[in-house]
N, C-alpha and C positions, 0 to 999 in steps of 0.2 A: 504493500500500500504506500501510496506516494500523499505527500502535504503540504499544500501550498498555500500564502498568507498572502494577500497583495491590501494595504492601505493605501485610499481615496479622502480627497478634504471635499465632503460633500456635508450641507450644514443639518444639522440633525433636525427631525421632526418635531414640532412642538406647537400645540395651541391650548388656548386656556380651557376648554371642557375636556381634551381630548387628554390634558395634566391632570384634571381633577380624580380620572380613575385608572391613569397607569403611570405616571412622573414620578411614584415610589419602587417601580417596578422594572427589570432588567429587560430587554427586549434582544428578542434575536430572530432575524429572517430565514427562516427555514425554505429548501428547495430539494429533490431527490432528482437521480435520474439512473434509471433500470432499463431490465432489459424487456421490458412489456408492463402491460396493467393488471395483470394476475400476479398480484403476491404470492398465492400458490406453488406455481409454476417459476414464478420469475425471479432476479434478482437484482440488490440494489447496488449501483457500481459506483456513485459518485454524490457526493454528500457539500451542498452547498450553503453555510452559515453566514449571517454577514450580523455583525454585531455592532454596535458605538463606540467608541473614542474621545478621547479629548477633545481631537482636532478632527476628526470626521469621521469615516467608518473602515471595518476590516472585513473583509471577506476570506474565509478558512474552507478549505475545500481538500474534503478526505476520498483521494482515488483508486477505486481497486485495479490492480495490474493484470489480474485477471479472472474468471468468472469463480475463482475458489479463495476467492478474500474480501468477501460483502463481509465476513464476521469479524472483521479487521475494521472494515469501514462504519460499522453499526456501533461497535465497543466503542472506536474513539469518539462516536457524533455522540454517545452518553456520557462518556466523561469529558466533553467537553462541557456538555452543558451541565453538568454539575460543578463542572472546576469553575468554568465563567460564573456561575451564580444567576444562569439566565432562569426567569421567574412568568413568560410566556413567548409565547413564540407565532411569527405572523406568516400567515401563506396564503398559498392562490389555491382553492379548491383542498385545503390540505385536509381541512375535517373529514373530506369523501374519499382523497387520496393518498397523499403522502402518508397522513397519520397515522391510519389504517392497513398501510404498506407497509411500514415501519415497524409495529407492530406484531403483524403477522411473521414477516420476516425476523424479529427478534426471536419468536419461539420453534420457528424452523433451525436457527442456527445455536438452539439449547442454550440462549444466552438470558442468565438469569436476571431479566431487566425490564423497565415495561415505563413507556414515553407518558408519563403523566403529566400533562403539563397546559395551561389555557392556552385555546390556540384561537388567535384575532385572524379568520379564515375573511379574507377583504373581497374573494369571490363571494361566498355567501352573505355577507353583511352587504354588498351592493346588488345584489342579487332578488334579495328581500325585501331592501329599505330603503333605495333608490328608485331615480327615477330612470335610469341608463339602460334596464330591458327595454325599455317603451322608445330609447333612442339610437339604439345601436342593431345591427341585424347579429351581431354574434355577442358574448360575453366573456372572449378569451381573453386572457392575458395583452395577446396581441394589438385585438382589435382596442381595446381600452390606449392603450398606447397610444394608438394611432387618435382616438379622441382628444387626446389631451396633448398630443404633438411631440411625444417624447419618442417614438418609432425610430428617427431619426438616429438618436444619440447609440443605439446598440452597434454594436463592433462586432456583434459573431453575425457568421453565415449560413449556418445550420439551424437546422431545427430540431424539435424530440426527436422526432420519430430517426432522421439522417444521424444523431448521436447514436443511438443504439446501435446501429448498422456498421457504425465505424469503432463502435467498441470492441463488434467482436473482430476485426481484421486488427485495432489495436492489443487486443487479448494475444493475438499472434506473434506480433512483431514488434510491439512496443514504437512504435515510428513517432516520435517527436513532433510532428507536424501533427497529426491526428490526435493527439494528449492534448494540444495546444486548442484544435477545433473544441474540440469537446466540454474543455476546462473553458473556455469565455465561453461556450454557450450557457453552461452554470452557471457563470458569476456574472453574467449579462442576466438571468434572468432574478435572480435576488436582489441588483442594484436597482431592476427596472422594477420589479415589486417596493423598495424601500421609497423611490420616487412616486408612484401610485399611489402611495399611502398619504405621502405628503400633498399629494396636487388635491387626491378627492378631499383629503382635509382641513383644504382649504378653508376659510373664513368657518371653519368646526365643524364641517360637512352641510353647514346649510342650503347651497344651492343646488344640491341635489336629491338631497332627503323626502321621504313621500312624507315621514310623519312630522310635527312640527316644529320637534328641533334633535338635537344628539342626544339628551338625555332619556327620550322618550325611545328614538332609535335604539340607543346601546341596554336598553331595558329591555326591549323586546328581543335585541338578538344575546346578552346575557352579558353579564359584567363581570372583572373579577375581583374575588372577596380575600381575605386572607392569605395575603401574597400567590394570589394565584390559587389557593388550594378549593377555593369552589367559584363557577360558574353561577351568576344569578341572576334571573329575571322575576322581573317586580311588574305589577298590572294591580290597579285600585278597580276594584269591584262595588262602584254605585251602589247598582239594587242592595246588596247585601252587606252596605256601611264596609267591606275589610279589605287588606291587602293582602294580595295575594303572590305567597313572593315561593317560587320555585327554580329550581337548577340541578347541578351534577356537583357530585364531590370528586375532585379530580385528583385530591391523593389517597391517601387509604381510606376506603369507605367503610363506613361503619353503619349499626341500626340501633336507632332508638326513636323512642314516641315522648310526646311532651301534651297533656290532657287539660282543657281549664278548671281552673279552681278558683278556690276565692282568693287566693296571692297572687294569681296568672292568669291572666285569659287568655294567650297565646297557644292556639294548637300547633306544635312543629314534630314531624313526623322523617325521619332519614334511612332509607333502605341501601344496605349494601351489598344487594343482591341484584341492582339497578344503579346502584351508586346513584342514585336521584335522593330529591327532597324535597320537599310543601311543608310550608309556615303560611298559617293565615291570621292574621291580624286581625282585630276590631281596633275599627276606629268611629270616628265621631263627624257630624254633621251641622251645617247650620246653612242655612240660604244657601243652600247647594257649592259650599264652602267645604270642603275636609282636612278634618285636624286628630292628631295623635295627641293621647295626656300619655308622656314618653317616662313619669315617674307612675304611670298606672300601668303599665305595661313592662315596667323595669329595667328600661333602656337608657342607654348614657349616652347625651349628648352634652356636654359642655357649651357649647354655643353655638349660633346659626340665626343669620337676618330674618329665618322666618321661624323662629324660635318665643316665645310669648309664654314666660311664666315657664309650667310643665307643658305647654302646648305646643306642637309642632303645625304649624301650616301646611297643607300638601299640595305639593306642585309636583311636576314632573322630578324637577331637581333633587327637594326633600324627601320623594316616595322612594328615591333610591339610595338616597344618606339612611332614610330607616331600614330599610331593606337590609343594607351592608350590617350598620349597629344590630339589628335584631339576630343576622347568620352569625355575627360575631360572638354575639351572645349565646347562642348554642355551643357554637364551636367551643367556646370553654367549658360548657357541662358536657359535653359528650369524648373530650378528648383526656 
């Protein structure tokens, strides 16, 4: 297995909602490329990470030499992300693919390990919560590129499917010239993923969002809670006064129920037979106004502009500050 590191001064991603629920957290662009789409059958030969910097970013790229060292290139893509300290990880299609790949392929090659980790898939999040199926005839990688004008800037000449093909005549011969194709087609597509994130992020995703702002987005498509260790989405349920905040626990899952009483009115319920969970909250009403009493529910918040006494205001913003305060608060009785 070969490894190669190349740093770029390209200016990091950053906007004021888009800090509010990852600016504590390590980011790292994830990319694979195998020798088909059946994990099954297939395997993974090239391992594309691009992480942040000081001064701008690195991309680390783990290559097998040939089709009997994917368990070379799998060992090192998990110790790296344990060594780096990365706490989620962003890709294109990765939740259907990569991740899944990855995956699968760790327990083909008896390796005692397993990717747990939130993964910010920017296909699926614009997929869902954009307006860009209604404007675009395709949703690749590519085609986005080419919306936003950045097509341009890639330096590889190949594509998936042409890497594959040349890996296995490079598996043969090792020819310097085709390592070379192969390797910028991987780090051309993580740099062009890092850039994607940033363009659709623009001004906080608002001019393309279907719903009415990020907050309400990254609720619906799931947020992450305790350095990454759960996924959550939050949705206030009118008719029946409560919040309804559900996800996945994405490191070691566990089960437990939480029943009301007269100290608790919170049901929270955690299966680790599903790694999911449901917490549902009562809350409170007035002129079609909703509000948390967050010392009647046993939640700590120290402070917040729509904070009032024990009462929390609920907006998009705050249903998902309780949200987090409320998984947090399990998370310590059940761990």
């Amino acid at each position: 297995m070969k490894v190669f590191t190349n740093d770029y001064r390209i200016e990091h991603y950053n906007s004021p909602l888009w800090g509010e629920y990852f600016n504590t957290l390590k980011p790292c662009v994830l990319d694979i490329e195998a020798t088909g789409l059946d994990p099954k059958r297939c395997k993974l030969i090239l391992m594309g990470l691009l992480t942040e910097t000081e001064t701008g970013i690195r991309v680390t790229q783990f290559l097998a030499e040939n089709h009997y060292e994917e368990y070379k290139v799998l060992q090192a893509t998990m110790d790296f992300l344990k060594d780096e300290g990365i706490d989620y990880i962003i890709t294109f299609n990765g939740l259907r693919y990569d991740v899944p790949f990855i995956q699968t392929r760790l327990q083909a090659d008896f390796l005692n390990d397993s990717l747990k980790i939130y993964d910010f898939d920017l296909y699926r999040f614009l997929r869902k919560l954009s307006t860009l199926p209604s404007k675009l005839d395709s949703l690749s990688q590519a085609s986005i590129e080419r919306f936003w004008g950045i097509a341009s800037d890639r330096e590889d000449t190949i594509n998936g499917k042409e890497s594959v093909a040349l890996f296995d005549e490079y598996a043969l011969n090792g020819n310097p010239v085709i390592e070379k194709l192969i390797l910028t087609h991987n780090r051309e597509d993580v740099i062009q993923l890092y850039k994607l994130l940033k363009l659709s992020g623009a001004s906080d995703f608002e001019d393309i969002l279907k719903t009415a702002d990020f907050h309400s987005a990254i609720a619906t498509y799931g947020f992450p809670v305790g350095n990454g260790r759960y996924s959550v989405r939050a949705c206030l349920n009118p008719n029946r006064s409560t919040l309804k905040i559900t996800g996945d626990q994405i490191g070691d899952s566990v089960s437990a129920a939480f029943f009301p009483d007269i100290d608790n009115p919170i049901t929270a319920v955690f299966n680790a037979s599903t790694s999911g969970f449901e917490i549902e909250v009562p809350v409170e009403s007035h002129n079609n106004e909703f509000y948390a009493d967050i010392k009647k529910l046993g939640i700590d918040i120290e402070s917040d502009s729509e904070l009032i006494g024990n009462y929390l205001i609920l907006n998009p913003r705050t249903i998902n500050l309780l949200a987090e305060k409320t998984v947090l608060k399990y998370d310590e009785l059940i761990r």
